[in-house]
DRENPA-375054 format. One record per residue (C-alpha): y negated, x, z. Coordinates in steps of 0.05 Angstrom, whole numbers. Each point is the difference from the previous one (the first is absolute). Layout:
<recs>
c2; c1; c3
Y; X; Z
...
</recs>
This chain:
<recs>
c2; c1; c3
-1432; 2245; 1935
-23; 63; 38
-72; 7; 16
-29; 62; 10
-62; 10; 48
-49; 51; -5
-68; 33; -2
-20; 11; -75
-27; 73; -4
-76; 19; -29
-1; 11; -73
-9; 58; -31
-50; -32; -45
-53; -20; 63
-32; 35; 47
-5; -56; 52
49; -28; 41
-9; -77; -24
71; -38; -4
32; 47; 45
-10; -25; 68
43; -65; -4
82; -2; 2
37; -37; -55
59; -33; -11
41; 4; -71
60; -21; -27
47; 51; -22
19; -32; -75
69; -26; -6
2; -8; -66
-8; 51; -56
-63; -12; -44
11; -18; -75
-34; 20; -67
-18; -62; -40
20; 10; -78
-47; -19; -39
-65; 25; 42
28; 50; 35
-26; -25; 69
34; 23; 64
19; -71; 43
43; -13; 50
32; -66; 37
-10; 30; 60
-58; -47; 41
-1; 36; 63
-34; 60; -36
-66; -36; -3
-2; -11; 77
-36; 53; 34
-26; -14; 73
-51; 43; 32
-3; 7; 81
-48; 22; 44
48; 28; 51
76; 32; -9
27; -44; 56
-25; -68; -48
34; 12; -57
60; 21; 36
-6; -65; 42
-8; -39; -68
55; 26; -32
38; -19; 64
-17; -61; 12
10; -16; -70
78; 37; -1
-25; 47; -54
42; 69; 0
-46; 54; 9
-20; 74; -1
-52; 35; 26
-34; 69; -22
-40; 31; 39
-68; 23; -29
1; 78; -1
-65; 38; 26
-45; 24; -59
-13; 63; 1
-68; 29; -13
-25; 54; -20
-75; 17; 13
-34; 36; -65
-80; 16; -9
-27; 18; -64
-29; 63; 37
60; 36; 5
9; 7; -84
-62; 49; 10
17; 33; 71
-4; 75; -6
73; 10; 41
24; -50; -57
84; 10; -4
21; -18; -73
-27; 15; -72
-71; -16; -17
6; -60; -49
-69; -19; -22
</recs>
């Protein structure tokens, strides 16, 4: 029952930064999850899936899982990088690449 603790990343699919700032703690799955026959649905047994705990601070949920004897890991959130584009420079005379429009 290893729990893993981390910052989730920003989605490529928003532009803000909204459900990034907390740290969570997950449950690695111990069991494998199963295909139901007749529906075709993915299940599992597995309850400890559906607990996810979100943290304000790294040092809570590491004291949680402590004081609680949960194993657990943490990964460290990597910096984003970022890369500064204006819609300018796909007209700039000094323009370095093919013309595309």
């Amino acid at each position: 029952m290893l729990a893993r603790i981390y910052k989730p990343a920003k989605s490529a699919m928003q532009s803000g930064e909204a459900k990034t700032k907390d740290w969570i703690l997950e449950f690695e799955p111990e069991l494998a999850r199963t295909i139901d026959p007749l529906m075709g649905w993915t299940s599992s047994r597995d309850m400890n899936q559906q607990v996810r705990l979100s943290f304000a601070a790294r040092q809570e949920a590491v004291a949680f899982a402590k004081k609680h004897n949960i194993p657990h890991q943490v990964i460290d959130a990597r910096p984003r990088k970022r890369v500064v584009k204006f819609y300018s420079d796909n007209f700039k005379y000094g323009r370095i690449g093919f013309w595309t429009h």
